[in-house]
Backbone as CSV, one residue per row, in Angstrom:
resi,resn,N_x,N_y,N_z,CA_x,CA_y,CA_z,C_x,C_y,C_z
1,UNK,0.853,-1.188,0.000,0.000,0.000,0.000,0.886,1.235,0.000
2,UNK,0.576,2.514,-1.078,1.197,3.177,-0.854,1.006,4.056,0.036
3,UNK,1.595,5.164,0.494,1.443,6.770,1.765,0.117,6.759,2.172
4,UNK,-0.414,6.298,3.422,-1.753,6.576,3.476,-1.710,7.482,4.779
5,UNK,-3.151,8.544,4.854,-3.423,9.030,5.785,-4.664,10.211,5.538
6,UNK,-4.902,11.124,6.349,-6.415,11.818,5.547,-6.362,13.161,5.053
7,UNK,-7.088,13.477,4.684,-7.077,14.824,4.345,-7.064,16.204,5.283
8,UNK,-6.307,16.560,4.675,-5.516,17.860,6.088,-4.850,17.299,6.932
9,UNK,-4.065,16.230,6.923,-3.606,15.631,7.770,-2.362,15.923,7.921
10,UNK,-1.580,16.688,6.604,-0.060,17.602,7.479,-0.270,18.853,7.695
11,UNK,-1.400,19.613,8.172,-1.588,20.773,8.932,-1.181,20.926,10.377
12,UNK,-2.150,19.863,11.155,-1.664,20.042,12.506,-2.593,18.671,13.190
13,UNK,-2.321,18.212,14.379,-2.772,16.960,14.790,-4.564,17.520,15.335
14,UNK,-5.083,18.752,15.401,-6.306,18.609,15.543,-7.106,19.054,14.221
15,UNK,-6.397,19.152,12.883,-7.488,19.019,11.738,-8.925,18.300,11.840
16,UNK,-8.286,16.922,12.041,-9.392,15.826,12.549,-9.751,15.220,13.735
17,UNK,-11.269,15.467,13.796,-11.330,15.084,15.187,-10.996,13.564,15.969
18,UNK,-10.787,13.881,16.985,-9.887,12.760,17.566,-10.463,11.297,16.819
19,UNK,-11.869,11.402,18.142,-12.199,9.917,17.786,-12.614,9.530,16.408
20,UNK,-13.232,10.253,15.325,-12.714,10.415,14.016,-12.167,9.689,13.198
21,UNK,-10.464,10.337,14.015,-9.103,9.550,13.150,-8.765,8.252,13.968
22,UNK,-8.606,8.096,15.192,-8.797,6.910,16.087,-9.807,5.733,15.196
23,UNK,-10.833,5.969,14.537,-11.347,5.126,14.111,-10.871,4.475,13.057
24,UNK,-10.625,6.021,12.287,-10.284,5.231,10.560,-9.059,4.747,10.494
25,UNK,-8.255,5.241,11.869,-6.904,3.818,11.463,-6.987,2.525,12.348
26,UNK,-7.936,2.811,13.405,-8.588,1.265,13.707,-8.740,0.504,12.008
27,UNK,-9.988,0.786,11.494,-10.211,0.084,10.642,-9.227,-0.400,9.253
28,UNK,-8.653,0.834,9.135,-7.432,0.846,7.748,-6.827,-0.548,8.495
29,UNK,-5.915,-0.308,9.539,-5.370,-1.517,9.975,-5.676,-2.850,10.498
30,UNK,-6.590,-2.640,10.201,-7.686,-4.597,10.719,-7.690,-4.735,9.059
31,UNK,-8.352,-4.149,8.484,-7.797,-4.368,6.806,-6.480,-4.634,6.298
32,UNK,-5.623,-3.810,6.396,-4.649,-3.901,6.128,-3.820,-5.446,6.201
33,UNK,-4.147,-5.584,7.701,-3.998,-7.022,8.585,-3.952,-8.228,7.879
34,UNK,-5.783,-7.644,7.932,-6.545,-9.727,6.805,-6.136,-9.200,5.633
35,UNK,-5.754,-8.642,4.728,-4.973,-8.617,3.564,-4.117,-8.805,3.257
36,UNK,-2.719,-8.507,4.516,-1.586,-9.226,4.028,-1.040,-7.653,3.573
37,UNK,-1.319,-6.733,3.598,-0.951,-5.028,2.909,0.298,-4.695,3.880
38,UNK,1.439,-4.208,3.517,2.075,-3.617,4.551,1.666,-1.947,4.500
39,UNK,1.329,-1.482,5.147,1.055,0.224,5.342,2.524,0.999,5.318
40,UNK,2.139,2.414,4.546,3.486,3.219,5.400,2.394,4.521,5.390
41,UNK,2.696,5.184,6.969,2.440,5.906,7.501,2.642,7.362,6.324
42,UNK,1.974,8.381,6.030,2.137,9.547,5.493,2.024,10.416,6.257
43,UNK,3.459,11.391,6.922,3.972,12.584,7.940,5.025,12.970,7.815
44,UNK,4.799,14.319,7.838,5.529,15.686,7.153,6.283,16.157,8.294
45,UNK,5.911,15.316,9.394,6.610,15.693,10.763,5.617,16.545,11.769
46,UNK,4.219,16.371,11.428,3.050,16.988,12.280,3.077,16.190,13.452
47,UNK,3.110,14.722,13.074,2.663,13.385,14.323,3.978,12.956,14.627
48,UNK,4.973,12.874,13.745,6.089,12.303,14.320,7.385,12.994,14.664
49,UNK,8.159,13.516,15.535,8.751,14.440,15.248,10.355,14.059,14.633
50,UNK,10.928,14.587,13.752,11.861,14.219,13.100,13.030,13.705,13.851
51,UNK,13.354,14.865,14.909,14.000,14.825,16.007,14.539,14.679,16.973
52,UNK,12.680,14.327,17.644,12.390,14.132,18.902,12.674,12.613,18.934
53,UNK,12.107,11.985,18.374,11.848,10.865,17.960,10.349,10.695,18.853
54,UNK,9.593,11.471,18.371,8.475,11.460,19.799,7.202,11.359,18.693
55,UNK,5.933,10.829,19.491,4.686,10.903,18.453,4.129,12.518,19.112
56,UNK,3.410,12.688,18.362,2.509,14.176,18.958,1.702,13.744,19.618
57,UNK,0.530,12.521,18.992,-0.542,12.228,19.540,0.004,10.837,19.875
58,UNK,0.105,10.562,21.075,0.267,9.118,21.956,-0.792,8.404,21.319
59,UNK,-1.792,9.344,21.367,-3.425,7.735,21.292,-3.461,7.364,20.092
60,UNK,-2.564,8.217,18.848,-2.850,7.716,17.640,-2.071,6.720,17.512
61,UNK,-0.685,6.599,17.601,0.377,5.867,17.325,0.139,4.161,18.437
62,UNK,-0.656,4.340,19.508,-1.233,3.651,20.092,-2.363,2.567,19.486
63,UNK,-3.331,3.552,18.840,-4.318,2.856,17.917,-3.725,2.031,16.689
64,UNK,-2.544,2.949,16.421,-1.878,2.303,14.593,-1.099,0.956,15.534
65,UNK,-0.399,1.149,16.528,0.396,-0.110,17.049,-0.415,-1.600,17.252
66,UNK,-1.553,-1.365,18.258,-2.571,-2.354,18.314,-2.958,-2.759,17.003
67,UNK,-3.357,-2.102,16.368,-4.158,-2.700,14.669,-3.111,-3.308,14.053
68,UNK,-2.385,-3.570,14.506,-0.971,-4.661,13.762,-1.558,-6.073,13.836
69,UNK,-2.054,-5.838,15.608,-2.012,-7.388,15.813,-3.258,-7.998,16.423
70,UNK,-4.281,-7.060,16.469,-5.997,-6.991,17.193,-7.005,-6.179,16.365
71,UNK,-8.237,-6.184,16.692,-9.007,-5.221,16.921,-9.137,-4.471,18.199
72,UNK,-9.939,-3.058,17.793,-10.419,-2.372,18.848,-11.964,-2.346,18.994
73,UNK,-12.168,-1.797,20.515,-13.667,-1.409,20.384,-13.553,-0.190,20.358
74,UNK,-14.662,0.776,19.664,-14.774,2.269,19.929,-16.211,2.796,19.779
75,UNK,-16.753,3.553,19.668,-18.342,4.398,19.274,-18.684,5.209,18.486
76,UNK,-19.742,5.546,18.549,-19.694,6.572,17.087,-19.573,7.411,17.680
77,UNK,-19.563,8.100,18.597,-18.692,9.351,18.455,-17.584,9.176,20.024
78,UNK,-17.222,9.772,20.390,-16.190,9.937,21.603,-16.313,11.103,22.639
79,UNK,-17.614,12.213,22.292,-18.142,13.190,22.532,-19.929,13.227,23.616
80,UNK,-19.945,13.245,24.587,-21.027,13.399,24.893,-21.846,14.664,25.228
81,UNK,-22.366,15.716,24.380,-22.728,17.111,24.632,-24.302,16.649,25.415
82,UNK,-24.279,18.097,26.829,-25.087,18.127,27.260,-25.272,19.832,27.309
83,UNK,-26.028,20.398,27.061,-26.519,21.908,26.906,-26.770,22.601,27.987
84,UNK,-25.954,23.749,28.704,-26.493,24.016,29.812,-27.671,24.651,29.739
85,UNK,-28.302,24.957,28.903,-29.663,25.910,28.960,-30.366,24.941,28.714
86,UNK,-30.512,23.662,28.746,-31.520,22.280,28.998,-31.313,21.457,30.185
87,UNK,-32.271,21.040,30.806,-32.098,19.884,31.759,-31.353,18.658,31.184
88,UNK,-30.438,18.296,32.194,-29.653,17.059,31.718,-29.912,15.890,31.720
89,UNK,-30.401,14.891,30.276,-30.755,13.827,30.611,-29.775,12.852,29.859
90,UNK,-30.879,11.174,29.576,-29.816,10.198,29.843,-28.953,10.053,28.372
91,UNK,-27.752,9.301,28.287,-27.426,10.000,26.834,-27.297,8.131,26.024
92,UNK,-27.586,8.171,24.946,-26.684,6.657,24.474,-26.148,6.533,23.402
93,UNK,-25.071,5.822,23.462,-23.956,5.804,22.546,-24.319,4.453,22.095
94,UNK,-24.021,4.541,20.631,-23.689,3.342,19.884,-22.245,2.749,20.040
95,UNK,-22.140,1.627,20.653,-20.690,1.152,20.637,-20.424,0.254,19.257
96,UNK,-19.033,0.366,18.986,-18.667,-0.244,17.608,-17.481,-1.446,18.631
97,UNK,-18.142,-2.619,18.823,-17.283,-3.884,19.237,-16.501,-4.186,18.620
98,UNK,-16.277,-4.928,17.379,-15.628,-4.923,16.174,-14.988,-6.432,16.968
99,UNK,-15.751,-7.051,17.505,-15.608,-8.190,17.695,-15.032,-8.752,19.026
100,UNK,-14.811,-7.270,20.262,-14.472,-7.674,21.208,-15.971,-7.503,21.888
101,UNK,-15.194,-7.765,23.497,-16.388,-8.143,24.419,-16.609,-6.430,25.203
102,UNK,-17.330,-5.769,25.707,-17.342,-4.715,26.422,-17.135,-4.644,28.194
103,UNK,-16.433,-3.960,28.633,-15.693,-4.761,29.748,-16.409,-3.678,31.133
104,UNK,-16.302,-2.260,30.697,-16.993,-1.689,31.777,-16.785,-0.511,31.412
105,UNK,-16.425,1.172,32.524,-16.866,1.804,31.994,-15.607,2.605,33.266
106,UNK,-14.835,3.373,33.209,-14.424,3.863,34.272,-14.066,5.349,33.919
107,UNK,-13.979,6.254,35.792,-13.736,7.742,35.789,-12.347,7.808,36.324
108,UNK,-11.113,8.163,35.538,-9.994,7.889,36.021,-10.224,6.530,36.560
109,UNK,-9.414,6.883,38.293,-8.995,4.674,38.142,-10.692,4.077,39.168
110,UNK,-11.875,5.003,39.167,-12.633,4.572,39.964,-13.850,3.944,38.815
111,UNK,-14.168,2.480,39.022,-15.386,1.722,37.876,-16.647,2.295,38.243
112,UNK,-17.124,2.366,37.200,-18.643,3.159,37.395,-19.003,1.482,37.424
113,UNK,-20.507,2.145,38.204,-21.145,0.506,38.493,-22.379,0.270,37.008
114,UNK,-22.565,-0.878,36.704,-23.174,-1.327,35.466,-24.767,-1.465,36.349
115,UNK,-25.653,-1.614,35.587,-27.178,-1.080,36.166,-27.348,0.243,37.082
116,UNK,-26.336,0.590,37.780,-26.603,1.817,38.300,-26.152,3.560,37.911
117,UNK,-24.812,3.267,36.780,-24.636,4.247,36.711,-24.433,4.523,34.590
118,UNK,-25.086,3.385,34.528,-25.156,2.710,32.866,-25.535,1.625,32.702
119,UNK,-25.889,1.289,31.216,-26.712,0.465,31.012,-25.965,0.121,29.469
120,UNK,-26.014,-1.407,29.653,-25.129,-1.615,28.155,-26.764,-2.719,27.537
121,UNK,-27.095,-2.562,26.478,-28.154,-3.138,25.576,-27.392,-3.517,24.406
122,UNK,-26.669,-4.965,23.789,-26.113,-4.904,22.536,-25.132,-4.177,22.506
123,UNK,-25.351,-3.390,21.209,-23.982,-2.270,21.129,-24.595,-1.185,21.551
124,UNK,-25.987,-0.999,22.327,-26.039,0.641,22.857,-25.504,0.676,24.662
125,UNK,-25.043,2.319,24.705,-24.403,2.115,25.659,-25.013,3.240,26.186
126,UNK,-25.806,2.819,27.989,-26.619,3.957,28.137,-25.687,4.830,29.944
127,UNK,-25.835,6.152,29.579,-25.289,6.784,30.956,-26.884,7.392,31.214
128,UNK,-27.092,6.751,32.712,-28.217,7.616,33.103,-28.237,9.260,33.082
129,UNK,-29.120,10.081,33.443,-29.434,11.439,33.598,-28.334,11.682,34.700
130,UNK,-28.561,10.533,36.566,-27.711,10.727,37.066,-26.169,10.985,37.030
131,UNK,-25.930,10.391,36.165,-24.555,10.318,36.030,-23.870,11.468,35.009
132,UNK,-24.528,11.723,34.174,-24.330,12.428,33.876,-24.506,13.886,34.398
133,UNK,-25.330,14.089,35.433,-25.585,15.245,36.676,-24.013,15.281,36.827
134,UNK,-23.620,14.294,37.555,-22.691,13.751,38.351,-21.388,14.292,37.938
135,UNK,-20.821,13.713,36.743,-19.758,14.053,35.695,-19.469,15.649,35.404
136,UNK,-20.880,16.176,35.187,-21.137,17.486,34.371,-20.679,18.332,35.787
137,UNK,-20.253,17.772,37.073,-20.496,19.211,38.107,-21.003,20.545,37.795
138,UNK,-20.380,21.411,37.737,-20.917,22.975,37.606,-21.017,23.085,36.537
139,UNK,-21.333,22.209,35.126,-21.592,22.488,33.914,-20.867,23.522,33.379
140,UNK,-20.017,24.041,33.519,-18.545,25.017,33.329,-18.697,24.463,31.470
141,UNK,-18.741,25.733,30.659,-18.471,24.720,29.279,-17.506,24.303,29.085
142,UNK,-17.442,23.115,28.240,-16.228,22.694,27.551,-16.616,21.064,28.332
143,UNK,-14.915,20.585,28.633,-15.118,19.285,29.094,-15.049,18.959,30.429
144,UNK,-16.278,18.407,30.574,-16.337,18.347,32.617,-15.743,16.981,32.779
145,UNK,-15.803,15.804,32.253,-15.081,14.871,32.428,-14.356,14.034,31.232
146,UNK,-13.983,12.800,31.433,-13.448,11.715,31.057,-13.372,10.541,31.134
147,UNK,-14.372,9.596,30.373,-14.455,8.154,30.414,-13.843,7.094,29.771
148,UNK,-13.167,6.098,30.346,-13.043,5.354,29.656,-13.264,4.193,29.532
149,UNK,-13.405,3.553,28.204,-14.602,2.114,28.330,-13.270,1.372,27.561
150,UNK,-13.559,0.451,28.264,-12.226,-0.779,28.212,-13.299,-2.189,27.710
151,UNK,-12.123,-2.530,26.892,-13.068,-3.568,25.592,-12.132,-4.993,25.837
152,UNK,-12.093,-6.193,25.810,-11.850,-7.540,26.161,-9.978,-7.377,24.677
153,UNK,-10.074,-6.509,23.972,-8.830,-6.674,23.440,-8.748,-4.944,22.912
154,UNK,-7.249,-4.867,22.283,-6.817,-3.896,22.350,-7.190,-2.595,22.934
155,UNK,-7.386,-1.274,22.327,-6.846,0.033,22.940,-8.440,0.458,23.365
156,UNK,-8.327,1.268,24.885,-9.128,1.732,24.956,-9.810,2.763,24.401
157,UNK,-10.735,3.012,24.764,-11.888,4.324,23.886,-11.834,5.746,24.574
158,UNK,-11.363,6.532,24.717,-12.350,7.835,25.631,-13.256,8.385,25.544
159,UNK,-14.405,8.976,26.536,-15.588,9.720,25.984,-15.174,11.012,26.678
160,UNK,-15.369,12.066,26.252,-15.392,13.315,26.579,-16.735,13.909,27.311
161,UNK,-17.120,14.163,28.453,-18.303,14.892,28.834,-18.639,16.374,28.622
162,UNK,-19.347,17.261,27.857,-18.831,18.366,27.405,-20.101,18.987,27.796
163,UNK,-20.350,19.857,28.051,-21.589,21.065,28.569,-20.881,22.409,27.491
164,UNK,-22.302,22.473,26.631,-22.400,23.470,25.472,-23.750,24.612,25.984
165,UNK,-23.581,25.553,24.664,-24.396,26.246,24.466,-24.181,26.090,23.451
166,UNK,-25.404,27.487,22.273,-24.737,27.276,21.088,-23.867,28.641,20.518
167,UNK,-23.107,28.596,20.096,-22.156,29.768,19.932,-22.660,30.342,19.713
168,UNK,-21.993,32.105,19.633,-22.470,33.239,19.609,-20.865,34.019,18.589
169,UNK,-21.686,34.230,17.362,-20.632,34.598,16.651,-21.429,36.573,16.447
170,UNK,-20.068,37.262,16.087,-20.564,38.771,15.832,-20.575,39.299,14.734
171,UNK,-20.494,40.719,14.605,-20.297,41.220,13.146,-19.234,41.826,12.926
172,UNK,-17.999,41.553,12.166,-17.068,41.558,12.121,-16.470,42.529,10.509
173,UNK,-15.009,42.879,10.370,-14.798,43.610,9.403,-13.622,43.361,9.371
174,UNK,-12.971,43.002,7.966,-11.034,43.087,8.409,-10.946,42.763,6.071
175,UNK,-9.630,41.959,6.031,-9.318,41.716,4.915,-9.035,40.828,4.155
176,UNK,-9.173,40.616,2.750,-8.966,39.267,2.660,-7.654,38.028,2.846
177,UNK,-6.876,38.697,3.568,-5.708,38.238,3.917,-6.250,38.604,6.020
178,UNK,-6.714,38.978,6.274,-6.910,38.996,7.650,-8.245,39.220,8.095
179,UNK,-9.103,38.163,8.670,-10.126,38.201,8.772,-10.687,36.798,9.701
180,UNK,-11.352,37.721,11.205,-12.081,36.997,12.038,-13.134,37.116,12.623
181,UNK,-14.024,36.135,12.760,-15.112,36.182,12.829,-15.476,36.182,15.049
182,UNK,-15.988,37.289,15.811,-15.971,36.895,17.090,-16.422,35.641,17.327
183,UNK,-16.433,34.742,18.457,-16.937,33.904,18.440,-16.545,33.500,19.675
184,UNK,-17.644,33.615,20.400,-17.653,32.561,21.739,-18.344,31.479,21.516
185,UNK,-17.209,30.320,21.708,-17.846,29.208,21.320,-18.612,28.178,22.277
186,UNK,-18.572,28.822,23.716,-19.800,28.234,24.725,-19.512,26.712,24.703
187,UNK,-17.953,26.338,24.633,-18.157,24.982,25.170,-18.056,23.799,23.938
188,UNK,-18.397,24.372,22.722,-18.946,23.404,21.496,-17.252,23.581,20.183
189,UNK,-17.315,23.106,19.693,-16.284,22.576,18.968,-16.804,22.291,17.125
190,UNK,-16.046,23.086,16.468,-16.053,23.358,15.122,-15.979,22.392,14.454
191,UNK,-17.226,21.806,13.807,-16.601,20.159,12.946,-16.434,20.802,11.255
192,UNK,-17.570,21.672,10.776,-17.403,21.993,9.334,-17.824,23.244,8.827
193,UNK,-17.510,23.666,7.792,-18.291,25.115,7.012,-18.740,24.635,6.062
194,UNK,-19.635,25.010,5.658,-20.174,25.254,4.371,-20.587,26.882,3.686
195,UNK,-20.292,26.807,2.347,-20.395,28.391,1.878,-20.790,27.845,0.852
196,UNK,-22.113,28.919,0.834,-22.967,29.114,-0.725,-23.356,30.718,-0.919
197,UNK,-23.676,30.853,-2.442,-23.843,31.849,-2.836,-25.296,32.136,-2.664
198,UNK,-26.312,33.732,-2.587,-27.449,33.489,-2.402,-28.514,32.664,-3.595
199,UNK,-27.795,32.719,-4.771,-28.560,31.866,-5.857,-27.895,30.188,-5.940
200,UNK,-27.556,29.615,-4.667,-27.211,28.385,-4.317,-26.261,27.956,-4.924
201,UNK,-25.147,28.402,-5.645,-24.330,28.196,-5.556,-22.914,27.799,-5.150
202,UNK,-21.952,27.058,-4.982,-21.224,26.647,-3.826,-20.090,28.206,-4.092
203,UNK,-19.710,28.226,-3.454,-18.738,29.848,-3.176,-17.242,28.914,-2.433
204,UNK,-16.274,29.833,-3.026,-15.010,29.158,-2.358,-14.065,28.216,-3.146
205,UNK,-13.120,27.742,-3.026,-12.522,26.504,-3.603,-13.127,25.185,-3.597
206,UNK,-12.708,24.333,-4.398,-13.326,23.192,-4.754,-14.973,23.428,-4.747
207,UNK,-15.218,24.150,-5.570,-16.579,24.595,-5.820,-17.668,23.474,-6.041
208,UNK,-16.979,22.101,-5.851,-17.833,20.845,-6.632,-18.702,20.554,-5.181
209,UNK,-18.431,21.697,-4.488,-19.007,20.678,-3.222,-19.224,22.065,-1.865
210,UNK,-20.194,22.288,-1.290,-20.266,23.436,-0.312,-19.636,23.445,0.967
211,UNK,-19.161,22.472,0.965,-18.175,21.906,2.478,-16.631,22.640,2.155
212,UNK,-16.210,23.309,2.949,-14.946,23.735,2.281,-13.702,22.794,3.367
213,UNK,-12.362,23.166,3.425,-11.125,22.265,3.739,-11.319,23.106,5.284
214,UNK,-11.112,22.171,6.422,-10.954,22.573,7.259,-9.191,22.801,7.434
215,UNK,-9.249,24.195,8.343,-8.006,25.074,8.696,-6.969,25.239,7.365
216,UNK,-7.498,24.960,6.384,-6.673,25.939,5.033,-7.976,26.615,4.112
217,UNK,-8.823,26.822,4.699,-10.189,27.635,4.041,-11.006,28.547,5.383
218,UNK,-10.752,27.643,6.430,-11.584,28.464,7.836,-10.567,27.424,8.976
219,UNK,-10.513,27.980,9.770,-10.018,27.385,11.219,-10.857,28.011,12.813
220,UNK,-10.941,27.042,13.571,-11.632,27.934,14.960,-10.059,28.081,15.681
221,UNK,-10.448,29.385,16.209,-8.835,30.054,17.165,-10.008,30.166,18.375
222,UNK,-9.632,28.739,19.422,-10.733,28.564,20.220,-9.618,29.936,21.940
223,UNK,-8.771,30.295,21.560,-7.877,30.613,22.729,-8.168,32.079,22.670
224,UNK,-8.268,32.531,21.486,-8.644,33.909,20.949,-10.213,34.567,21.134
225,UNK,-11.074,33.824,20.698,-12.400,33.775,20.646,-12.932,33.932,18.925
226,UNK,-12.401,33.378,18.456,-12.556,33.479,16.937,-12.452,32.821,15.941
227,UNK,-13.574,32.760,14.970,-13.005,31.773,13.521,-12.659,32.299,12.691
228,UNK,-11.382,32.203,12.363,-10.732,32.328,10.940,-11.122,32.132,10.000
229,UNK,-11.467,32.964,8.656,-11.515,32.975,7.168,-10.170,32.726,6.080
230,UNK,-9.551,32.024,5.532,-8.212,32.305,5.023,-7.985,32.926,3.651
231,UNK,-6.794,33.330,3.836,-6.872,34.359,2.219,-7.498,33.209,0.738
232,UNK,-6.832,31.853,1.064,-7.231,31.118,0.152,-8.985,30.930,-0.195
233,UNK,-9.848,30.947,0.898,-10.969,30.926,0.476,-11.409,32.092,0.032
234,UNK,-10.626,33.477,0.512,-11.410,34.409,-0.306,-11.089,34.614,-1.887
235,UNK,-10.100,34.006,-2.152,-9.313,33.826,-3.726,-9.771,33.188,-4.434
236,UNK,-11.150,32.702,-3.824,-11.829,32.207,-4.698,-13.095,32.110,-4.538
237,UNK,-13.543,33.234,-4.187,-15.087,34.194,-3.507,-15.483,35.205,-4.334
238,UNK,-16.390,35.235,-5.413,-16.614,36.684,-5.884,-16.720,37.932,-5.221
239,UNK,-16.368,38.653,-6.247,-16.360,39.948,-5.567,-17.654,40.297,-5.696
240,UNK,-18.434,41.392,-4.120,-19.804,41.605,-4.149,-20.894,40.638,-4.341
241,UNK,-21.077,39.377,-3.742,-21.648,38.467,-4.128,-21.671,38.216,-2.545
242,UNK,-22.582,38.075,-1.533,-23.252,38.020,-0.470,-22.419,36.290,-0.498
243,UNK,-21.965,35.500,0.696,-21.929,34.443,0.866,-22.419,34.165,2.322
244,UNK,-23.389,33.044,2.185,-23.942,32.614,3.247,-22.811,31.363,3.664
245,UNK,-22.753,31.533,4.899,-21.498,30.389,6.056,-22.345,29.549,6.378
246,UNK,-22.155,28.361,6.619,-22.947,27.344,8.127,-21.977,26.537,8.639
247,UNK,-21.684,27.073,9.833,-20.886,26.843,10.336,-21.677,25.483,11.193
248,UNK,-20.998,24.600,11.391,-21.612,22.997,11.807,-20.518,22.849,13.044
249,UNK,-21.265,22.335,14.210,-20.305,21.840,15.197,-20.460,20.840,15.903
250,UNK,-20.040,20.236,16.767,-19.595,19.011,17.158,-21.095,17.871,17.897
251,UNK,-21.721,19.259,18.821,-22.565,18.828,19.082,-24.139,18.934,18.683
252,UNK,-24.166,19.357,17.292,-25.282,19.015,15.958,-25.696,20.426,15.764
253,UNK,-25.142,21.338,16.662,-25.550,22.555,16.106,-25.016,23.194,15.226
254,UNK,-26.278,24.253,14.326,-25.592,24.844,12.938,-25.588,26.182,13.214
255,UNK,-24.983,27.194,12.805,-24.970,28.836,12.864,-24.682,29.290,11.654
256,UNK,-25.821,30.150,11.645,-25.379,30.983,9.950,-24.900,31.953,9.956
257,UNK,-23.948,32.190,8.836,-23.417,34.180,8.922,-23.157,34.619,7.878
258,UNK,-23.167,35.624,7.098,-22.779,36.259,5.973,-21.539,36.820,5.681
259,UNK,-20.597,36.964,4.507,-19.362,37.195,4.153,-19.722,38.504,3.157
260,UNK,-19.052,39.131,2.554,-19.408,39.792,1.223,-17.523,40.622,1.083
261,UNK,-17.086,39.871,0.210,-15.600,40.836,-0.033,-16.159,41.451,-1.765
262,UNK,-15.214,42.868,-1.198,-15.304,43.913,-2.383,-14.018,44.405,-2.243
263,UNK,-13.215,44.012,-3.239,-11.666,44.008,-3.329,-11.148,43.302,-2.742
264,UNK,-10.278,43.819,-1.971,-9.303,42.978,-0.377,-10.280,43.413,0.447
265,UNK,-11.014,44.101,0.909,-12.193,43.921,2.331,-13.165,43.397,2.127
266,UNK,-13.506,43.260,3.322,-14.538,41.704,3.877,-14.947,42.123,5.307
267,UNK,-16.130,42.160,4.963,-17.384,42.296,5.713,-18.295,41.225,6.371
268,UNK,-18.776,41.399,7.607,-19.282,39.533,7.963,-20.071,40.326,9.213
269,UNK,-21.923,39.436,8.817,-22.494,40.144,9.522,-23.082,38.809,10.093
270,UNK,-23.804,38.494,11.256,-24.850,37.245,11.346,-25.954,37.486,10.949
271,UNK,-26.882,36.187,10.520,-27.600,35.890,10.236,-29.188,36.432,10.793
């Protein structure tokens, strides 16, 4: 097999979201495996450091090591959002076994108890309302805890406990080489953009499709309070032509906002 790995993947190790990429090289390498394929890793020196001799991301190089010689278990997502402006109830995850057994469920090194503080059905995996009370303490956004569910063979899974709102982006002004959008992101986490024109058109690069490249077309600067526009997507944005954003995030919420560049400035109002 030749260079494999994903798209945007020599930008920086959070292009893609964790559990995400955790998955797709679970699976590449259980394939790889029953095929008989030898893999070679594709890195520019984002994950591995030339140097150091160090990985960036432990859990990835962890996941690629196990898939040599096992499967993993993992879920569809690795994320559990609970909204602080809603009452907190019970949440369930689809677990992906992939042929192991499901073993339990733990907070750091203390086991959550099975019927009382979860409920496993098949591959659904249930956390009561309680527990999730529990986890969430002061609902502070972002991530209130950390679970991890341990599977009868290889690498464990993490779940993230996260208390959102839904962002609050502003109206903003700068250029097409510098340009950010405010944005308190209340906890929630940037999965995609999409940009269309108001006569539905896709707006931006790779025009075949309204989803644009995450962090070489838009990036979230979660430290700053802001999402980035990049000169590259406006280089390929008409001029005076209104573009509608939807910005998509982690925990299913969408936000709309408007763009409009006339020359090098760029204008961005919400929705």
């Amino acid at each position: 097999l030749g260079e494999y790995g994903l798209l945007g993947f020599d930008r920086h190790t959070g292009t893609i979201e964790q559990g995400e990429k955790l998955k797709f090289f679970e699976h590449l390498g259980y394939h790889a495996r029953a095929k008989k394929i030898t893999t070679m890793l594709w890195d520019n020196g984002q994950h591995f450091g030339r140097t150091s001799f160090q990985w960036q991301d432990p859990e990835l190089f962890a996941q690629i090591r196990s898939s040599w010689t096992t499967r993993s278990g993992s879920a569809y997502s690795d994320q559990i959002f609970s909204a602080r402006s809603s009452a907190i109830t019970a949440k369930t995850i689809n677990l992906n076994l992939n042929g192991t057994s499901f073993l339990g469920l733990w907070h750091g090194d203390k086991a959550l108890v099975r019927g009382r503080d979860y409920a496993v059905d098949g591959n659904e995996l249930t956390l009561t309302a309680g527990t999730v009370t529990r986890l969430s303490g002061s609902r502070e956004y972002g991530t209130n805890a950390v679970l991890t569910a341990r599977f009868s063979r290889g690498v464990p899974w993490k779940f993230y406990v996260l208390t959102y709102d839904t962002p609050v982006l502003s109206n903003s002004s700068g250029t097409t080489t510098s340009f950010a959008i405010p944005t308190t992101f209340r906890g929630d986490q940037l999965a995609t953009m999409e940009a269309k024109y108001d006569d539905g058109a896709n707006a931006g690069p790779q025009d075949w499709t309204s989803f644009k490249e995450f962090d070489r077309t838009f990036a979230p600067d979660y430290s700053s309070g802001a999402t980035l526009l990049r000169a590259e997507f406006f280089s390929a944005v008409r001029d005076n032509a209104r573009v509608t954003l939807t910005f998509h995030y982690w925990s299913g919420t969408k936000v709309t906002y408007y763009v409009t560049k006339s020359g090098s400035t760029v204008t961005g109002a919400i929705a």
